[in-house]
C-alpha positions as CSV (number, residue, x, y, z in Angstrom):
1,X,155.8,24.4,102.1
2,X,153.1,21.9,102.5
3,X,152.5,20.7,106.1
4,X,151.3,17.2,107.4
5,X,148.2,16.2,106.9
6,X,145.7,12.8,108.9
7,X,146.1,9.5,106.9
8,X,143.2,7.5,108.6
9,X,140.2,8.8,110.3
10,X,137.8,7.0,112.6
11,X,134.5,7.4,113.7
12,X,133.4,9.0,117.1
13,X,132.5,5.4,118.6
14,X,136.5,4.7,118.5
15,X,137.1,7.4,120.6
16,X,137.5,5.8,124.1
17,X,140.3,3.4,122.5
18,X,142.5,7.0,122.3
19,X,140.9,8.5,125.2
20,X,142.7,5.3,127.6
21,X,146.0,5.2,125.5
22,X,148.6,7.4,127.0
23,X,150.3,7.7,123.5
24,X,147.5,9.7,122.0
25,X,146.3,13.3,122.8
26,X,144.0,15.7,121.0
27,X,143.4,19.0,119.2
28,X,140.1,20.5,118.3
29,X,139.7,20.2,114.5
30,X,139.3,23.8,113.4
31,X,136.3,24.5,110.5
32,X,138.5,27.0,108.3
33,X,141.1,26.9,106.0
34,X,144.7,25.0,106.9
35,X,146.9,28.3,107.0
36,X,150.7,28.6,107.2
37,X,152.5,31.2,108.8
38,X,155.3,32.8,108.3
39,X,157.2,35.3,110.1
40,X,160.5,36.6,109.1
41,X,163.1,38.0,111.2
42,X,162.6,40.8,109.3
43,X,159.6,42.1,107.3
44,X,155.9,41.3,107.6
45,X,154.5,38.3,108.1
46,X,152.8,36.3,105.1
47,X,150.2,33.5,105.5
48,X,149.7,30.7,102.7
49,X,147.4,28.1,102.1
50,X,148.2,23.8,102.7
51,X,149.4,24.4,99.2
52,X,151.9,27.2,99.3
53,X,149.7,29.5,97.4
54,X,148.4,32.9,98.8
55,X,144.7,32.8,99.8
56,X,142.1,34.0,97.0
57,X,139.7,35.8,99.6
58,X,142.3,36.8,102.5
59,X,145.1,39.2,102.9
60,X,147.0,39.5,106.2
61,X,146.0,42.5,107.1
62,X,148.7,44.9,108.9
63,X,147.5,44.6,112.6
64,X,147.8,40.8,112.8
65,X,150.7,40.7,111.2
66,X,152.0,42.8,114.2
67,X,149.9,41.0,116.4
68,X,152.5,37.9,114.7
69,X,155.6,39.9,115.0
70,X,154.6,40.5,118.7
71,X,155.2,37.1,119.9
72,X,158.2,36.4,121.7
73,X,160.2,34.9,118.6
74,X,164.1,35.2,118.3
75,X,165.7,36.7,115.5
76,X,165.1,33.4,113.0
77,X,162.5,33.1,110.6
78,X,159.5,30.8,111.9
79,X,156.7,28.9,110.0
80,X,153.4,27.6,112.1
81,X,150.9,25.3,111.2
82,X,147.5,26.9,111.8
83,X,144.2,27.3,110.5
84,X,142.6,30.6,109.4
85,X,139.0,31.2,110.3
86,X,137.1,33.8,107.8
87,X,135.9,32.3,104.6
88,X,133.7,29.5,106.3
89,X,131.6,31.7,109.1
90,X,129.7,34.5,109.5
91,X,130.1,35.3,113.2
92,X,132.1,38.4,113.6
93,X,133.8,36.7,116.8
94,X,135.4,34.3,113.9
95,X,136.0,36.3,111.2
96,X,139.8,36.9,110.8
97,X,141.1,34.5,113.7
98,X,144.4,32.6,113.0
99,X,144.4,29.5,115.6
100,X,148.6,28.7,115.8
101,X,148.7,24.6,116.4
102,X,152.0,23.6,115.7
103,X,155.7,25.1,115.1
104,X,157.6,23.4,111.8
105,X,160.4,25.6,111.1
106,X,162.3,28.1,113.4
107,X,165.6,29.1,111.7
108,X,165.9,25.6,109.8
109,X,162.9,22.6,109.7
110,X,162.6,20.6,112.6
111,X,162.7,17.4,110.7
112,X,163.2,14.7,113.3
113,X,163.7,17.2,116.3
114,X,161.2,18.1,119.1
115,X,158.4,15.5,119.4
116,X,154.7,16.6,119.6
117,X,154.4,17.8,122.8
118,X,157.7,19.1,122.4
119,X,156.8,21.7,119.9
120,X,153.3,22.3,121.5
121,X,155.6,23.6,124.5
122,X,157.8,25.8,122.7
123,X,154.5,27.2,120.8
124,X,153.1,28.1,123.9
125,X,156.9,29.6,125.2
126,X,156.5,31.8,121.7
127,X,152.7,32.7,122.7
128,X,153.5,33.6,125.8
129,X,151.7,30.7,127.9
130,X,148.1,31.9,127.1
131,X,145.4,30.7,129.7
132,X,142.6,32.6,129.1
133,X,139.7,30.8,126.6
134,X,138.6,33.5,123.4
135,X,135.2,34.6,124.9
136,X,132.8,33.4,122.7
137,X,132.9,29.5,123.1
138,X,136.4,29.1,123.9
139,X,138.1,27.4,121.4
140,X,140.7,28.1,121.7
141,X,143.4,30.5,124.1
142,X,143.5,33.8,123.1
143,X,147.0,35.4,122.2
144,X,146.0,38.5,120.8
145,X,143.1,39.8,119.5
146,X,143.4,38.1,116.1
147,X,146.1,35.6,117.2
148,X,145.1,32.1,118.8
149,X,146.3,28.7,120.6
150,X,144.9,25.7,119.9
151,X,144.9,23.6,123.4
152,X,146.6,20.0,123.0
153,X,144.1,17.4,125.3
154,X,145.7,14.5,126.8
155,X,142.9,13.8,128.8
156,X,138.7,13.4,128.6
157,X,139.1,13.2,124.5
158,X,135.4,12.2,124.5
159,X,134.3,14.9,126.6
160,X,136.2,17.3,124.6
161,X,134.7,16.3,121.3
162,X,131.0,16.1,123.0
163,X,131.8,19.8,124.4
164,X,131.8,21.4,120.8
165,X,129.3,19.3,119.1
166,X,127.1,22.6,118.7
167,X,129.9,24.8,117.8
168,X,130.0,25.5,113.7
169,X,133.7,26.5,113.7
170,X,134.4,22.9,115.1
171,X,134.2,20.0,113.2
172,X,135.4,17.4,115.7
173,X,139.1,16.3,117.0
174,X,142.1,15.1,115.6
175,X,144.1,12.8,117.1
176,X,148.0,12.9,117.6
177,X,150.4,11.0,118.7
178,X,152.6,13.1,121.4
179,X,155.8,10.9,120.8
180,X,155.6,11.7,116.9
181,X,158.0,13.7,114.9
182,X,158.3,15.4,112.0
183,X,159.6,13.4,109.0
184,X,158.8,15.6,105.9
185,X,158.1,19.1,105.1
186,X,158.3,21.7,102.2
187,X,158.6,19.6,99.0
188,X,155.0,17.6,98.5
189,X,151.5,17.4,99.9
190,X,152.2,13.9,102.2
191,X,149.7,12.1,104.8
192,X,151.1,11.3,108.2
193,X,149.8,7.9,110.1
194,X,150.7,9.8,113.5
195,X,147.9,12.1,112.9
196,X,143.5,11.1,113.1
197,X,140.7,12.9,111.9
198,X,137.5,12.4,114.3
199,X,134.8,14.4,112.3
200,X,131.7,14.7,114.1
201,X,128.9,13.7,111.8
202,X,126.9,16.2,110.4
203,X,125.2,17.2,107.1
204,X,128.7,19.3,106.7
205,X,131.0,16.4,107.4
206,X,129.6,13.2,106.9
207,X,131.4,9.7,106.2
């Protein structure tokens, strides 16, 4: 199962070209590892690298996999694209935190099915429309405990990437567009054009 992954990136001075075009909205891009998810109708839930292979320094523990199971799913198995935080920081708020971004397969793939924003509302129907911010900078909506949302931004892009610029578990934005689709799943690593990376510049992340 390999997920979709930015073709182009841009700088942060092309970010008002996004911010006024209507097709274009925004994710925080998460400093972790890409994660997939996958629950089974039945069983525990098992997370995988962008790869398909099991994670050298993480194993789901028990309690987020019920945290995982707890979400209102139907009796189908679901992957989500996500991205684990643990390897990559020390703060104990972090440590252990799966941040759920997009929904790719519930019972079958949803190859050419929901659009963006599509999936980003039946990801927040399976999260249980989340509202409150986790407490330490608020990257994200908190689920449960170990369980996050990311937020999709269709609005003030530029004030959104300025608004993390200090954060460590943040390295900038990416850029989707909410019309897109997805074409290919599951067989090969594959870029998409409908998704940007906006990297803030840093001695971590420099072009």
């Amino acid at each position: 199962m390999y997920p979709p992954r930015p073709k182009h990136r841009i700088v942060p001075g092309k970010l008002p070209k996004y911010n006024a075009d209507p097709k274009w909205v925004a994710q925080l891009k998460f400093n972790g590892q890409r994660n997939l998810v996958f629950v089974p109708a039945d069983g525990e839930a098992k997370v995988f690298g962008r790869k398909g292979a099991a994670h050298g320094d993480f194993v789901l523990p028990a309690k987020i996999s019920d945290e995982l199971k707890s979400l209102s799913l139907t009796d189908k198995d679901y992957w989500f694209d996500s991205e684990l935080l643990n390897r990559k920081t020390k703060d104990k708020d972090y440590k252990n935190r799966i941040i759920l971004f997009d929904v790719l397969f519930i019972g079958k793939h949803l190859f050419n099915g929901p659009t963006l924003m599509e999936r980003s509302e039946i990801l927040a129907n399976i999260c249980n429309h989340p509202t409150v911010l986790e407490p330490a900078h608020g990257i994200a909506l908190q689920v449960t405990e170990h369980v996050w949302m990311a937020q999709t931004f269709s609005t003030d892009l530029v004030a959104r990437y300025n608004q993390f610029l200090h954060c460590d578990e943040i390295e900038g934005l990416v850029l989707k567009r909410a019309d897109s689709k997805l074409d290919s799943i599951g067989a090969k690593e594959h870029e998409v054009s409908w998704q940007i990376r906006c990297r803030k510049p840093s001695k971590n992340y420099q072009f």
